[in-house]
C-alpha positions as semicolon CSV with decimal commas, in nm:
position;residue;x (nm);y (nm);z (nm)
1;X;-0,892;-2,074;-2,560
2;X;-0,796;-2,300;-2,280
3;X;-0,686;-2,127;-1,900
4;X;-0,443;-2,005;-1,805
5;X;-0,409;-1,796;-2,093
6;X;-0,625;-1,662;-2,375
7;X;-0,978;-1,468;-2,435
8;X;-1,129;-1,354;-2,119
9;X;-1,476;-1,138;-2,046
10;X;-1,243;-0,811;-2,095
11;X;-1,248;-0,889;-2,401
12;X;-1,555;-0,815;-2,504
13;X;-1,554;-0,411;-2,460
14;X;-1,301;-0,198;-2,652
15;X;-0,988;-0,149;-2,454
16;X;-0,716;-0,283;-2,608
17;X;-0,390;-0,143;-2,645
18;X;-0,274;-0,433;-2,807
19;X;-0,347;-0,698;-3,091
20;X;-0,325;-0,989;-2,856
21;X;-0,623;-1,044;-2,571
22;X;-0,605;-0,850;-2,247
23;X;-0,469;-1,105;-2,040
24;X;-0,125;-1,059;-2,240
25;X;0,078;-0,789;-2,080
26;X;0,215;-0,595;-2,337
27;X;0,569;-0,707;-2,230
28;X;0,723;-1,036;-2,134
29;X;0,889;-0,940;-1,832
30;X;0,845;-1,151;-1,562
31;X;0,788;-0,911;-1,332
32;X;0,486;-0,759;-1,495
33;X;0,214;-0,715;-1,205
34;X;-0,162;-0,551;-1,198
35;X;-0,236;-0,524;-0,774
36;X;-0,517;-0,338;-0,543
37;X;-0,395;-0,192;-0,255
38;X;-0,610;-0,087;0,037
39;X;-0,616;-0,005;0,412
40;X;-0,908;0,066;0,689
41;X;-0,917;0,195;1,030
42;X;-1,175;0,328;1,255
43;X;-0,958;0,614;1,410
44;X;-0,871;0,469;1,743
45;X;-0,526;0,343;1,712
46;X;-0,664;0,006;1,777
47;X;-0,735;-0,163;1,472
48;X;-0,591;-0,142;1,108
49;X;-0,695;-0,390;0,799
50;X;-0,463;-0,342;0,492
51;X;-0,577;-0,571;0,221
52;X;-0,503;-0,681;-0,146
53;X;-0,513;-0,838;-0,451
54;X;-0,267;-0,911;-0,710
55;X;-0,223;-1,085;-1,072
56;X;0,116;-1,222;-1,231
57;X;-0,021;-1,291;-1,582
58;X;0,424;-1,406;-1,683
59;X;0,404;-1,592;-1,362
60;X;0,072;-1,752;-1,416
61;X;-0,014;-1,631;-1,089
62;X;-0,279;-1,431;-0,888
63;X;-0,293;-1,402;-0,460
64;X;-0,468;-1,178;-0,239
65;X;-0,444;-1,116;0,149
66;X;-0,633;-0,969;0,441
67;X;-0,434;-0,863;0,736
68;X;-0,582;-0,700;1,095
69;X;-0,331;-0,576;1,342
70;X;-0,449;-0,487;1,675
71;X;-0,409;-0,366;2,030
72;X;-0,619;-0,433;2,288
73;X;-0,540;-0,528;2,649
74;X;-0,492;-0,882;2,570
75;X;-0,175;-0,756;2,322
76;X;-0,041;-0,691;2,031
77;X;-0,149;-0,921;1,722
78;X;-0,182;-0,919;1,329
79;X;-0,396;-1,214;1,178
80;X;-0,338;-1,268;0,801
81;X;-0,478;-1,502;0,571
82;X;-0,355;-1,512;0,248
83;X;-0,465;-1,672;-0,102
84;X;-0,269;-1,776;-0,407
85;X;-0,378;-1,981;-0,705
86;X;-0,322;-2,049;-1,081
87;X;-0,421;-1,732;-1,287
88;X;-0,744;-1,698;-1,501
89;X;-0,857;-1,484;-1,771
90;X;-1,134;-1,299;-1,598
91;X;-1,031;-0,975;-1,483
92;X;-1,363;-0,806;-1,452
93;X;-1,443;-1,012;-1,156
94;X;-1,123;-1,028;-0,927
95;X;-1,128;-1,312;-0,676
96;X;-0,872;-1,580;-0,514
97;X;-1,022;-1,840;-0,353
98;X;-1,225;-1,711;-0,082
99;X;-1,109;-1,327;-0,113
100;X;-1,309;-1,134;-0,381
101;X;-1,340;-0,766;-0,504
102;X;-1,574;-0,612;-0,706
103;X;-1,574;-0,287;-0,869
104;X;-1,908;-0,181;-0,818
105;X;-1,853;0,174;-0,972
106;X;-1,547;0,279;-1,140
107;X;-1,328;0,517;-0,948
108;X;-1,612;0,518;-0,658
109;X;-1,738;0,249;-0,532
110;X;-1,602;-0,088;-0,443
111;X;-1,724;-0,471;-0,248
112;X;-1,477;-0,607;-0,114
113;X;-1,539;-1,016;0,056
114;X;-1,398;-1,287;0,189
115;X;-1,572;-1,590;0,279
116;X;-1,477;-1,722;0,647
117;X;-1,145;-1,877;0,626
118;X;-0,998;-1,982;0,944
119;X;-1,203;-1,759;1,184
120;X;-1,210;-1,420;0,951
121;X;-1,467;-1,324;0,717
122;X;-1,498;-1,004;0,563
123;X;-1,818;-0,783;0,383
124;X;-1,662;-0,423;0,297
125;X;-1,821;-0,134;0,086
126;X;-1,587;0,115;0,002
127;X;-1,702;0,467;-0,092
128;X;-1,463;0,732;-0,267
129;X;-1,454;1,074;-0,091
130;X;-1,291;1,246;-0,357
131;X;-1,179;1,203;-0,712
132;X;-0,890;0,958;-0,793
133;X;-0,519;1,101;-0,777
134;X;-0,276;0,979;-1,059
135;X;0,024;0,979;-0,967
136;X;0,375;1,031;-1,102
137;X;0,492;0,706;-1,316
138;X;0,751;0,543;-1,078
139;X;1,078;0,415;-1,218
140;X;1,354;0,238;-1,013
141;X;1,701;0,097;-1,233
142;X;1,941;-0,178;-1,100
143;X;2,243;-0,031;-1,378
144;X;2,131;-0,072;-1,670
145;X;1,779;-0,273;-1,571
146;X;1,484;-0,166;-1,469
147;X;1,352;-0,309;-1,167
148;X;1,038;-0,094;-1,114
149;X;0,838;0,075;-1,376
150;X;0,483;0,132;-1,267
151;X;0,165;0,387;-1,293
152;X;-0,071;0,421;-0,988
153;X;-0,405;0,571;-0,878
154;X;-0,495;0,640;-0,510
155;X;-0,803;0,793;-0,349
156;X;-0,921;0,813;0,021
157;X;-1,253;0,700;0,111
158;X;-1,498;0,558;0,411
159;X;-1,572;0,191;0,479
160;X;-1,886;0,041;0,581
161;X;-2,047;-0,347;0,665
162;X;-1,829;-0,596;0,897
163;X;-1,577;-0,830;1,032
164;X;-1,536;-1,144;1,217
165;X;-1,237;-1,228;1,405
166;X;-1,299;-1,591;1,593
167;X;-1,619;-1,507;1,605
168;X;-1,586;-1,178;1,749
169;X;-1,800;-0,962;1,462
170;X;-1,688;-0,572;1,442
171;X;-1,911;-0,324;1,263
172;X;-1,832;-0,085;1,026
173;X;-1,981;0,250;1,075
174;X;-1,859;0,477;0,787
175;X;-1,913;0,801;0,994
176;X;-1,567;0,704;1,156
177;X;-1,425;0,417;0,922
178;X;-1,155;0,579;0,649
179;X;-0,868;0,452;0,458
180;X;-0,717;0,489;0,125
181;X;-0,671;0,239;-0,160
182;X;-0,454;0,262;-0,450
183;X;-0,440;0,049;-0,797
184;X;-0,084;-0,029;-0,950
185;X;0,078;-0,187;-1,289
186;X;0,376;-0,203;-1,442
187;X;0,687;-0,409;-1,339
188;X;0,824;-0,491;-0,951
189;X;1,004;-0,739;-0,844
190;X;0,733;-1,058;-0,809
191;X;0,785;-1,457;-0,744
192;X;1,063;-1,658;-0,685
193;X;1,410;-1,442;-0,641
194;X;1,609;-1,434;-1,051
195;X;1,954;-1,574;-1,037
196;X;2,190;-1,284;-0,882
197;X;2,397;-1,252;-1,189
198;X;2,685;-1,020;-1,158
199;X;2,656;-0,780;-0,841
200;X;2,463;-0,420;-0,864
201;X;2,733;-0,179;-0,981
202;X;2,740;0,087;-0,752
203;X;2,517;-0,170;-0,468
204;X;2,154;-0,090;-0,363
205;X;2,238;0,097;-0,048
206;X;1,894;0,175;0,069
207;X;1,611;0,436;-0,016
208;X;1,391;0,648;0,204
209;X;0,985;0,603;0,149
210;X;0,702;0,849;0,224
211;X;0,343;0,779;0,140
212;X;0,071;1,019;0,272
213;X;-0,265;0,977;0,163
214;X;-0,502;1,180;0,420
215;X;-0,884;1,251;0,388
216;X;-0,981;1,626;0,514
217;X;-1,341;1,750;0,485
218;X;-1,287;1,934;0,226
219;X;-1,016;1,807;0,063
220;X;-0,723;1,507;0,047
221;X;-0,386;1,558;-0,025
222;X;-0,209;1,200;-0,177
223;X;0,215;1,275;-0,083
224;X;0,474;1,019;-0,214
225;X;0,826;1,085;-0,176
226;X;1,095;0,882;-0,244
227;X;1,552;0,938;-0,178
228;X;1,811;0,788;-0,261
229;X;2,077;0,729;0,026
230;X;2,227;1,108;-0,027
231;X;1,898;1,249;0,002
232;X;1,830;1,285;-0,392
233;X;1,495;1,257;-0,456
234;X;1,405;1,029;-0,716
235;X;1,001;1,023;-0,721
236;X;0,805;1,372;-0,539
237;X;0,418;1,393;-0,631
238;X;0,215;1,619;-0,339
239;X;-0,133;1,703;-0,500
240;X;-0,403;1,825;-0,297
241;X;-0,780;1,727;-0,410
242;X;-1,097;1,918;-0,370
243;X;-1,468;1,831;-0,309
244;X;-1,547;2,047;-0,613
245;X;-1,273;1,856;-0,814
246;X;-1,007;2,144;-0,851
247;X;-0,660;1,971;-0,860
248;X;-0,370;2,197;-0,677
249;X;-0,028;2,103;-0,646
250;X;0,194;2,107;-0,352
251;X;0,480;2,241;-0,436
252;X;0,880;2,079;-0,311
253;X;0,762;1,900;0,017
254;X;1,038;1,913;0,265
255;X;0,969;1,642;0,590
256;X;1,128;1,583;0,888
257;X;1,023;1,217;1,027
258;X;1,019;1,204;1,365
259;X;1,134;0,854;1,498
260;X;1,116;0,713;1,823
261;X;1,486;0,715;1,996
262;X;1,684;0,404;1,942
263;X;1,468;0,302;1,674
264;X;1,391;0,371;1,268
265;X;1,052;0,329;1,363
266;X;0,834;0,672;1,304
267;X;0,582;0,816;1,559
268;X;0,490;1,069;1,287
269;X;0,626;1,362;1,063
270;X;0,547;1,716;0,971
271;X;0,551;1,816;0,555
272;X;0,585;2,170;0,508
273;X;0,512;2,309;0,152
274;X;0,358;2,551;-0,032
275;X;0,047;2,603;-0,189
276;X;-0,010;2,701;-0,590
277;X;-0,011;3,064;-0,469
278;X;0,315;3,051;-0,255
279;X;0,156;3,002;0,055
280;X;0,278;2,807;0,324
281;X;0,135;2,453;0,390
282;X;0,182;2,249;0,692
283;X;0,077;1,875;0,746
284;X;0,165;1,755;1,168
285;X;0,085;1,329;1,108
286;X;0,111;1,138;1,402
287;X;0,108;0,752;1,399
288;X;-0,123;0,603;1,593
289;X;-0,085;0,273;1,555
290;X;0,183;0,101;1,326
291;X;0,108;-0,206;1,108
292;X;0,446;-0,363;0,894
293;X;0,368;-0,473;0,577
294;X;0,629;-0,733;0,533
295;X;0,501;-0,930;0,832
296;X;0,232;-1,123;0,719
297;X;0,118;-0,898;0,370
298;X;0,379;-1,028;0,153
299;X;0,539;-0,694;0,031
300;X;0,943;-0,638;0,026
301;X;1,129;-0,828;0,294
302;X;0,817;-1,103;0,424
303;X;1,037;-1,448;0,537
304;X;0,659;-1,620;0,514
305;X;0,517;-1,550;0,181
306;X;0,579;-1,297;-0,077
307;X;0,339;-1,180;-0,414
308;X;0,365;-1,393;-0,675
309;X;0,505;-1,706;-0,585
310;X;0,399;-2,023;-0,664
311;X;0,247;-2,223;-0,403
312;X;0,014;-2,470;-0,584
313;X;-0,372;-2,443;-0,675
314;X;-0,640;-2,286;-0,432
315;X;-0,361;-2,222;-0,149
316;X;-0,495;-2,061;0,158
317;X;-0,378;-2,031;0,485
318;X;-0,413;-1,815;0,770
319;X;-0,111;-1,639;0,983
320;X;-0,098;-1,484;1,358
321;X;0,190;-1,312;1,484
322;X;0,230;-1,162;1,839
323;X;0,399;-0,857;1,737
324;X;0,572;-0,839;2,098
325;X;0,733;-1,152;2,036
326;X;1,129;-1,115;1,964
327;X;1,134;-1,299;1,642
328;X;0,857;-1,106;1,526
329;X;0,977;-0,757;1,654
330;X;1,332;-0,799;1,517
331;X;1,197;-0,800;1,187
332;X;1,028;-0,508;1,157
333;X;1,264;-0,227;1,126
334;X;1,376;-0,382;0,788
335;X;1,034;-0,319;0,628
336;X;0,770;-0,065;0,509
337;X;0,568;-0,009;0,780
338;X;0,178;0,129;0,732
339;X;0,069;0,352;0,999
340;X;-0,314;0,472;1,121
341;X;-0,196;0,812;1,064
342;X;-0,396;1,160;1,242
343;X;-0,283;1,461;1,041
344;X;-0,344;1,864;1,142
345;X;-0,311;2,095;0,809
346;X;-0,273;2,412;0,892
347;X;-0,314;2,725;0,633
348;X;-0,103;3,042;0,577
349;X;-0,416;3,197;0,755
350;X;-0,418;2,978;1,064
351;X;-0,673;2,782;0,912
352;X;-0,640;2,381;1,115
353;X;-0,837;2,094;0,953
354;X;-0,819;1,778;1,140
355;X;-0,775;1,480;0,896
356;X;-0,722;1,082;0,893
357;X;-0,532;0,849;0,674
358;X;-0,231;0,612;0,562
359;X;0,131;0,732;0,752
360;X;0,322;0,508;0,546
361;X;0,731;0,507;0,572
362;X;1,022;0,335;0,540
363;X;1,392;0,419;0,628
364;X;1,590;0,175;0,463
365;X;1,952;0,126;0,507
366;X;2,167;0,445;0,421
367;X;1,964;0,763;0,457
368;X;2,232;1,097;0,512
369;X;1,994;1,363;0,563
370;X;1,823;1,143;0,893
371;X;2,201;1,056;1,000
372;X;2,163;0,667;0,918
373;X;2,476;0,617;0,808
374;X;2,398;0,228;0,755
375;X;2,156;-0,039;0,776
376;X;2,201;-0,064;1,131
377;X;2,226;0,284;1,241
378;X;1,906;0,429;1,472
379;X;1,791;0,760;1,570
380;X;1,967;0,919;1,899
């Protein structure tokens, strides 16, 4: 069958849940998405990639991004370049123009490249510490709609191989290179904004975000946390993962954010729980370096680009913001923001593991139980 649509490689090996090909989502909304998610950082605070890739089979659309924020004594900076271009049936080999990502072994093991584009290049090997956490399906409703309706896997893992920035090539050691990555499908809002249609009855007032995946040495434990306005929480998954695959969960999570004064912005958080047995858990993350997603990577809230949209065959481009500059910095309070995150877990028996990971958090407009009382209320 002729692209966009039709028989692809997929087809070949017996997955189907459906009598159609794979490359037909099982629904027609036009929201339907299928994305990789994935972050790296080598523990200093100083640099932080967060990548991904994304198809829009309703849309006839699939993009991908790299972003690198960074701090060194020149300043503040995130580079992004970004790729968009007509969808195609071949999901077995994921690729957008320049950016590609191969799934070398399921679960384990993945290449991720992109060809130099504007002064970045990328060759990544990712490596899976532990065993892949599913989490909770996640379900979000507009009255009687359903804007979000997805299933996810995340892991933690180590990064090896290098990048070029301008000519300026960084290696990857995997002794001190660790991230996470997570695959998601299911329906989020994609592409050009739908007609408004009558207004949200009661309005979208805002929803507080927690995402903690963090790599121990013997374990990682994969939080996500989600409230509405009031503090009812909507979505709470805390499973802890072991080297010899045992799966323990982490009981009712309570966390206190800690953000910096004047600001919604976080400089880390402490999660107290309990283990299977009753014991108490506790989880100190600080942020040590803070990268917002909606400033260059296209997710919720991104004036320059966001997943999805349409912006003609084989579009690439590349993006550089100084993060210090006033435009820039007003926007990112109103965003998700991904943070190289240093976490100490400490035991009921004193027991303190030193671990690394994703801090990432958003306070969105109301949020009682951290006294935002609006979208433009700030810590004391």
């Amino acid at each position: 069958m002729p692209a966009p649509y039709g028989l692809g490689p997929a087809d070949e090996f017996p997955i189907h849940q459906l009598p159609q090909p794979v490359a037909w989502p099982g629904t027609s909304d036009r929201n339907f998405y299928d994305r990789s998610y994935l972050n790296a950082h080598d523990r200093t605070g100083n640099i932080f990639l967060i990548s991904g890739i994304g198809y829009y089979p309703i849309l006839g659309v699939k993009d991908a991004f790299f972003m690198i924020r960074r701090s060194t004594d020149k300043g503040e900076f995130t580079h992004a370049v970004q790729f968009s271009d007509a969808i195609d049936n071949d999901r077995l080999h994921p690729h957008v123009g320049n950016y590609r990502m191969d799934v070398t072994e399921p679960m384990r093991r993945l290449h991720l490249t992109v060809a130099e584009t504007e002064g970045i290049a990328v060759d990544l090997e990712w490596n899976g510490l532990f065993d892949v956490v599913q989490e909770q399906t996640h379900k979000m409703r507009a009255g009687s709609r359903v804007t979000l309706d997805a299933q996810r896997f995340a892991q933690t893992g180590t990064w090896s191989g290098s990048i070029t920035i301008d000519g300026e090539e960084i290696a990857v050691d995997p002794a001190v290179w660790i991230g996470s990555r997570d695959r998601s499908w299911g329906v989020r809002p994609n592409g050009e904004p739908e007609p408004a249609g009558r207004p949200a009855d009661p309005p979208f007032e805002g929803m507080w975000w927690n995402y903690y995946p963090l790599a121990f040495d013997d374990f990682q434990i994969v939080l996500i946390i989600q409230e509405d306005p009031d503090g009812f929480r909507v979505l709470n998954d805390c499973t802890r993962v072991w080297k010899d695959g045992r799966v323990e969960q982490l009981g009712w999570p309570r966390i206190t954010v800690h953000y910096g004064s004047g600001t919604r912005i976080p400089t880390g958080a402490t999660v107290e729980t309990t283990t299977q047995d009753g014991s108490p858990l506790k989880v100190e993350i600080s942020s040590l370096l803070g990268a917002p997603i909606h400033v260059g990577g296209g997710y919720g809230g991104d004036s320059d680009w966001s997943h999805g949209l349409w912006l003609g065959e084989k579009f690439s481009r590349r993006l550089d913001y100084d993060m210090t500059d006033p435009a820039v910095a007003g926007r990112i309070p109103f965003g998700v923001i991904d943070h190289v995150g240093r976490a100490e877990c400490t035991e009921a028996g004193g027991t303190v593991r030193e671990g690394w990971g994703l801090f990432e958090h958003g306070a969105l407009g109301r949020h009682d139980p951290s006294g935002f009382s609006d979208w433009l209320s700030v810590a004391p």
